[in-house]
C-alpha atoms as a printed R data frame, in Angstrom:
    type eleno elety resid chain resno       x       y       z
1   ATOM     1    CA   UNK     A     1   0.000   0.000   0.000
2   ATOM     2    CA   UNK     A     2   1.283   3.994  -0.804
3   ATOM     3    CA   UNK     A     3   0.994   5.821   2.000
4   ATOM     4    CA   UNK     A     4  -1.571   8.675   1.235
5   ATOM     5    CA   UNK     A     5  -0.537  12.105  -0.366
6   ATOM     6    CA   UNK     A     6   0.141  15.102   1.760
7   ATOM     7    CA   UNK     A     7  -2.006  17.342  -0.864
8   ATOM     8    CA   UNK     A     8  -5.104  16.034   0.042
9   ATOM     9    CA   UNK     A     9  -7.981  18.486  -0.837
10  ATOM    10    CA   UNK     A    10  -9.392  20.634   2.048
11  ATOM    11    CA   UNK     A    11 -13.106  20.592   1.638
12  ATOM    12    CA   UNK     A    12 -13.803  23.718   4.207
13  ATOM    13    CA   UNK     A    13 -11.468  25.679   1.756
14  ATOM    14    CA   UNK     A    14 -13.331  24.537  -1.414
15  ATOM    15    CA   UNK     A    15 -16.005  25.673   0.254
16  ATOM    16    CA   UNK     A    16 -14.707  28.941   0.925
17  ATOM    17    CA   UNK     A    17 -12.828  30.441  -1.933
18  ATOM    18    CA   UNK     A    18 -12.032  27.714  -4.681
19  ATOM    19    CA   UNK     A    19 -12.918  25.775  -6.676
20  ATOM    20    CA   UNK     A    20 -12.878  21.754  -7.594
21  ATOM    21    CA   UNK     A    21 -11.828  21.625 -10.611
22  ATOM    22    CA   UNK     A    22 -12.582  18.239 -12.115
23  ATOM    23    CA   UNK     A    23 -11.828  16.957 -15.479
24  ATOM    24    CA   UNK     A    24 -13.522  14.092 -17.518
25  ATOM    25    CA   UNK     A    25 -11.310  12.194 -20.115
26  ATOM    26    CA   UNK     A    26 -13.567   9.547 -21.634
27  ATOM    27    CA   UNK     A    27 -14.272   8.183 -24.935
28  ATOM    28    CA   UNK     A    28 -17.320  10.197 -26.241
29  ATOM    29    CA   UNK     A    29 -16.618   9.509 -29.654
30  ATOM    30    CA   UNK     A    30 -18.036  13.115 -30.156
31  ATOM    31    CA   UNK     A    31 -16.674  13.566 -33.860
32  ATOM    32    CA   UNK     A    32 -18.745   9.861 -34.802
33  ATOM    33    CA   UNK     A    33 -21.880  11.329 -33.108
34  ATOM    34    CA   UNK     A    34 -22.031  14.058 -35.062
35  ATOM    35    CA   UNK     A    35 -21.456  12.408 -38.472
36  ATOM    36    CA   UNK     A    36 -24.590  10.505 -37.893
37  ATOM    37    CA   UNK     A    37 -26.502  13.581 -35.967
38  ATOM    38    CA   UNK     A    38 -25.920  15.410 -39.003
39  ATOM    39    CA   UNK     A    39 -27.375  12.479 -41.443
40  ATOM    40    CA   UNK     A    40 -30.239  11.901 -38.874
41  ATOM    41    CA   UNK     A    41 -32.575  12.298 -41.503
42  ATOM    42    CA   UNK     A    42 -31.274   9.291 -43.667
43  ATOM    43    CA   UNK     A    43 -30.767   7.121 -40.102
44  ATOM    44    CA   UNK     A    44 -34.539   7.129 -39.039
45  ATOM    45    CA   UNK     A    45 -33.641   5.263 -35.831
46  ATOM    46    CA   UNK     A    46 -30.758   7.093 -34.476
47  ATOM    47    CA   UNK     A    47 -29.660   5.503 -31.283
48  ATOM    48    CA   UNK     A    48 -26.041   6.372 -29.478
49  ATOM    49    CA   UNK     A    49 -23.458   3.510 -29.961
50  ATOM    50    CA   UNK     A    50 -23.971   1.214 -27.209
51  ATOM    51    CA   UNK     A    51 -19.844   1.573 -26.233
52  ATOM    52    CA   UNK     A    52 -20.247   5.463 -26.401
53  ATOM    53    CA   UNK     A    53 -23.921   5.692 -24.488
54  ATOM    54    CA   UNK     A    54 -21.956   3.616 -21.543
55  ATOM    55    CA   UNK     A    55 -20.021   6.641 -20.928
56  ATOM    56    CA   UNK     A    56 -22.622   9.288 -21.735
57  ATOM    57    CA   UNK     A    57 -24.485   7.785 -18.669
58  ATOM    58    CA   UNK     A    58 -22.015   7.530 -16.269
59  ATOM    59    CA   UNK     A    59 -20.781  10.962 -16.941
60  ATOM    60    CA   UNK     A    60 -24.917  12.258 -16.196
61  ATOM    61    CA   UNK     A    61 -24.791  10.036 -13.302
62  ATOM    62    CA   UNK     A    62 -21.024  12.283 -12.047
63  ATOM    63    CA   UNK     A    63 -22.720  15.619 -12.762
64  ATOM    64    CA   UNK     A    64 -25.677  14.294 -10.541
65  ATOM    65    CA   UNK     A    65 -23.231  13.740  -7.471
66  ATOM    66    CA   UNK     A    66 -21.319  16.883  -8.552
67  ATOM    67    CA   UNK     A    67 -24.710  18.855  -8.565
68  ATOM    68    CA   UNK     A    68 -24.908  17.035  -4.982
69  ATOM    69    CA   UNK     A    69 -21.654  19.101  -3.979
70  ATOM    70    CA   UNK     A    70 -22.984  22.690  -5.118
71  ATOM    71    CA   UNK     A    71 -25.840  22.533  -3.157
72  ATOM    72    CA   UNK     A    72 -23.430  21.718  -0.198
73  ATOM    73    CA   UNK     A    73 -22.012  24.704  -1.115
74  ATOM    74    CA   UNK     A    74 -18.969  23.277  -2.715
75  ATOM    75    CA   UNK     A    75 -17.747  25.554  -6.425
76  ATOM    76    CA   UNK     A    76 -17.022  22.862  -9.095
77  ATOM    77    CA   UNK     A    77 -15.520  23.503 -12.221
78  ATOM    78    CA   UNK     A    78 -15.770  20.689 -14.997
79  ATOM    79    CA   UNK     A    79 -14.281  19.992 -17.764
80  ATOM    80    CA   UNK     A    80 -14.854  17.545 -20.479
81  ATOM    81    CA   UNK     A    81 -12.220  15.938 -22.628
82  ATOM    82    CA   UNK     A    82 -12.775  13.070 -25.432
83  ATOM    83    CA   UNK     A    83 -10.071  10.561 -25.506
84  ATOM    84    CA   UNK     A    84 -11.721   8.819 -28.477
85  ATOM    85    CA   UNK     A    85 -10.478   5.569 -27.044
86  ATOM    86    CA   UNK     A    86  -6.745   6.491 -27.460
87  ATOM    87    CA   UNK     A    87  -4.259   6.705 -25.269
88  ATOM    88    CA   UNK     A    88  -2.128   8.656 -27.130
89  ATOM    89    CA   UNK     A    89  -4.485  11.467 -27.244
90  ATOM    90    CA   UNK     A    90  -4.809  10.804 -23.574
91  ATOM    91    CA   UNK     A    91  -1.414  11.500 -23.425
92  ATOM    92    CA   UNK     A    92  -1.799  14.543 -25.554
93  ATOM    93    CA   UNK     A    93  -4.845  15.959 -23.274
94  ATOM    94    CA   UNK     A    94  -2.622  15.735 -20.000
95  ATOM    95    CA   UNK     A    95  -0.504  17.908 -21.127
96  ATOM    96    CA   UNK     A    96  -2.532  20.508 -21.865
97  ATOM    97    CA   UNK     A    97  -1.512  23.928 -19.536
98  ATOM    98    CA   UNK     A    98  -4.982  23.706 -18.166
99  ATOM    99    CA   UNK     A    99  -4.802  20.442 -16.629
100 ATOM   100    CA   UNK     A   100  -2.312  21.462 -14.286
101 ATOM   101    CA   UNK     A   101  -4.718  23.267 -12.394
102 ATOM   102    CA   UNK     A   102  -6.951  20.185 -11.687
103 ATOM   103    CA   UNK     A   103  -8.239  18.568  -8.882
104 ATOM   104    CA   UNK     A   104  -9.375  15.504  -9.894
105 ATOM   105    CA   UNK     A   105  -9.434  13.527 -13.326
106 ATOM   106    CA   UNK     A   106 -11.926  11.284 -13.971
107 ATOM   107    CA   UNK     A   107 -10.950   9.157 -16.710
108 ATOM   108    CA   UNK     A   108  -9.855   7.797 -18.811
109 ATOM   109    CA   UNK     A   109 -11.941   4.855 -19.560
110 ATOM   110    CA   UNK     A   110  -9.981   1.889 -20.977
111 ATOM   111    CA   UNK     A   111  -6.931   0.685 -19.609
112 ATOM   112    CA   UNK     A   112  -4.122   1.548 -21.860
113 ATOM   113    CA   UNK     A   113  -4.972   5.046 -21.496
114 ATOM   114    CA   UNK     A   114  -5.445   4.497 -17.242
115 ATOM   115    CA   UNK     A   115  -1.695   2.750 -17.989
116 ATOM   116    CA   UNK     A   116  -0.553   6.041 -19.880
117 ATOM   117    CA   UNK     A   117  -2.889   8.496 -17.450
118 ATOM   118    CA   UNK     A   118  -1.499   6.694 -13.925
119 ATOM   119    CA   UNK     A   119   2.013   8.220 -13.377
120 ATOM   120    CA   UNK     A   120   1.355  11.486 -15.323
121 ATOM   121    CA   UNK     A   121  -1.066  12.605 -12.576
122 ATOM   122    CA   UNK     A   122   1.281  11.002 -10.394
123 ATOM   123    CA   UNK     A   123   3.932  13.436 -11.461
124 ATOM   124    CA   UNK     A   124   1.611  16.289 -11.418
125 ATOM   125    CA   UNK     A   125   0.039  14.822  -8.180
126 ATOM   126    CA   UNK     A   126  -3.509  15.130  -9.250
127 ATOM   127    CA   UNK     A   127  -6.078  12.612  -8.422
128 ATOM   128    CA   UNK     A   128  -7.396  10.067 -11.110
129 ATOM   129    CA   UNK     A   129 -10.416   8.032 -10.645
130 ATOM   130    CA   UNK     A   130 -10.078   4.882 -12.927
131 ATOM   131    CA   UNK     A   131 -14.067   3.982 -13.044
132 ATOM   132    CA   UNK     A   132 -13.660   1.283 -15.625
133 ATOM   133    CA   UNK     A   133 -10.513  -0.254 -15.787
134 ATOM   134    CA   UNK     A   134  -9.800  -3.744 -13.602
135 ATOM   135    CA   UNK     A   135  -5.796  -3.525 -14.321
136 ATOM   136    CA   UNK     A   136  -4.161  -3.497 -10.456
137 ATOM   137    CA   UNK     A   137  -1.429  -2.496 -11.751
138 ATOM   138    CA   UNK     A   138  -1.905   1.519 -12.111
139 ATOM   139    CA   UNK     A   139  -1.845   1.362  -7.863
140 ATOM   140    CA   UNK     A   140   1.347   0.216  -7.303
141 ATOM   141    CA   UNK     A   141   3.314   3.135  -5.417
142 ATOM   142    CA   UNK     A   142   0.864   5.678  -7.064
143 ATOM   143    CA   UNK     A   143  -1.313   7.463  -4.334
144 ATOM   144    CA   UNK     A   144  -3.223   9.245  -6.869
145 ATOM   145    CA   UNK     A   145  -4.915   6.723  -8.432
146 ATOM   146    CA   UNK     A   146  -8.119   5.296  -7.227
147 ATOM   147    CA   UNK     A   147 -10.257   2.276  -8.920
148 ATOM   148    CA   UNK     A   148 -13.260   1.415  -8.448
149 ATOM   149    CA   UNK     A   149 -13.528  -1.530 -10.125
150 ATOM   150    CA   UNK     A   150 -11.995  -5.053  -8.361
151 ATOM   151    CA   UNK     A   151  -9.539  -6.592 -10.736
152 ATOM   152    CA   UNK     A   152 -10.441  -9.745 -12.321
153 ATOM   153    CA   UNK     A   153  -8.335 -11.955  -9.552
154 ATOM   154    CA   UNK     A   154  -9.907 -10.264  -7.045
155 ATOM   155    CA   UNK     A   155 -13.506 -10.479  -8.602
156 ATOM   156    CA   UNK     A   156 -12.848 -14.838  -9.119
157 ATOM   157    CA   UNK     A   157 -11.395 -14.448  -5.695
158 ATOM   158    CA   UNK     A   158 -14.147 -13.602  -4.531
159 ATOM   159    CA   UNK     A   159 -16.526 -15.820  -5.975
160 ATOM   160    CA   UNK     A   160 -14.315 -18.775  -5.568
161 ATOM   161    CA   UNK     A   161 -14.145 -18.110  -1.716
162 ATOM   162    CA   UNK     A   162 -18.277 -17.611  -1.308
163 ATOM   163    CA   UNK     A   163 -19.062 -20.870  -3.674
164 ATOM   164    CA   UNK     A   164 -16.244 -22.900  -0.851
165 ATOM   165    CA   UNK     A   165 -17.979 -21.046   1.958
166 ATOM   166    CA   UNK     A   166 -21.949 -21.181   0.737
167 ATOM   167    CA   UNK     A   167 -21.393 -24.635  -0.644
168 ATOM   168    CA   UNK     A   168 -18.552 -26.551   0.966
169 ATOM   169    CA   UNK     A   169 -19.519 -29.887  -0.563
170 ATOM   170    CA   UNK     A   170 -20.844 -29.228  -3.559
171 ATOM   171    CA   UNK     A   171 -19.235 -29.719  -7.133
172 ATOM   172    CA   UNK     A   172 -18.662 -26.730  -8.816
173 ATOM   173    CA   UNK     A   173 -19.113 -26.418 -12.397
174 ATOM   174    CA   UNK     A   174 -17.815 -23.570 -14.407
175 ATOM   175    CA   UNK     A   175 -19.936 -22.139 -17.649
176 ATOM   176    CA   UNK     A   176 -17.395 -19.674 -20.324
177 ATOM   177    CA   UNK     A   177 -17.597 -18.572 -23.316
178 ATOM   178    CA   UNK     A   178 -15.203 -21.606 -25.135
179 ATOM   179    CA   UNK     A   179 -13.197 -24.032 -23.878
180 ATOM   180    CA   UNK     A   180 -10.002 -21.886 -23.413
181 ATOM   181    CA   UNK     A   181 -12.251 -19.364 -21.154
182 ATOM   182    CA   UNK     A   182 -13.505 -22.257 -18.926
183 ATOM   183    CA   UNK     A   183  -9.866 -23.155 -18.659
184 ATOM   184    CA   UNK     A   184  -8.574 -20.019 -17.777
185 ATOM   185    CA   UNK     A   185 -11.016 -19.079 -14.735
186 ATOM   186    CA   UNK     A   186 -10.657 -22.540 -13.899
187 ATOM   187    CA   UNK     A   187  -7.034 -22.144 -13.292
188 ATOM   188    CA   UNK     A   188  -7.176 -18.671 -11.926
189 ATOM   189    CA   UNK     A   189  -9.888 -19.447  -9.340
190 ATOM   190    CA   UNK     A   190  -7.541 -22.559  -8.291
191 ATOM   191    CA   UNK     A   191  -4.179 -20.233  -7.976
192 ATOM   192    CA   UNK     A   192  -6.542 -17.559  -5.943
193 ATOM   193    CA   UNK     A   193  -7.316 -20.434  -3.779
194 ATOM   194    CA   UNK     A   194  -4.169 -22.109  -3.104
């Protein structure tokens, strides 16, 4: 475990005379949207991508909870930056002058650009909140990044130890997509569990 950083946010001074400033790197995909917004007439069922509507929701879910903080009297500033998917332009969007100034990032979705995203707000010791990715690996001696998501040892883990503990002499049988799946959490549940 890192021990915690010593620029943790004071909340009673955000209160007072700052701001948050929070910044959103996710792939929105914006420049595809719009291409089909703009031929909406010839695409009678326009619907969002399913893999860019997954992010549009989560980010109306954040401005929810953000809304939350205003009317605690908290001043947020967000910002809104679209990776595309590409961790380069991840990359790219960190360092932009403005990002400096941020509190928190939120973002970036996949884990390549949480892998490229992890020791840059490290460096600039800003706080990243990986919301999607399940790669472990983005913690190690970086205080400034927080998942949310368990990673996928952690998730069989988990399940391995409540099937033993629910159902101690039961057999256990394992449904995957293909044999080599099957195989795979079969052998990972067994190393989790000794």
């Amino acid at each position: 475990p890192c021990p915690m950083p010593t620029s943790a946010i004071d909340p009673e001074k955000l209160k007072v005379d700052s701001y948050l400033k929070v910044a959103f790197i996710l792939p929105f995909q914006l420049e595809q949207i719009d291409t089909l917004i703009s031929h909406k007439k010839e695409f009678q069922d326009f619907q969002i991508p399913l893999e860019v509507q997954v992010f549009v929701d989560f980010f109306e879910g954040a401005l929810i909870a953000l809304d939350s903080l205003r009317q605690q009297g908290f001043k947020v500033l967000v910002s809104l930056y679209d990776d595309k998917g590409d961790s380069a332009l991840v990359k790219q969007i960190l360092n932009r002058p403005e990002i400096n100034s941020m509190n928190l990032i939120i973002g970036p979705a996949y884990s390549s650009g949480v892998k490229v995203a992890a020791p840059i707000c490290a460096q600039k010791k800003i706080y990243m909140i990986s919301a999607f990715s399940k790669n472990n690996d983005v913690l190690e001696n970086n205080p400034y990044v927080i998942k949310t998501l368990p990673s996928r040892n952690s998730f069989l883990k988990a399940i391995a130890e409540h099937a033993l503990k629910a159902y101690p002499a039961s057999k256990i049988i394992l449904i995957g997509e293909g044999e080599n799946s099957r195989k795979s959490i079969k052998r990972e549940i067994k190393e989790e569990l000794g």
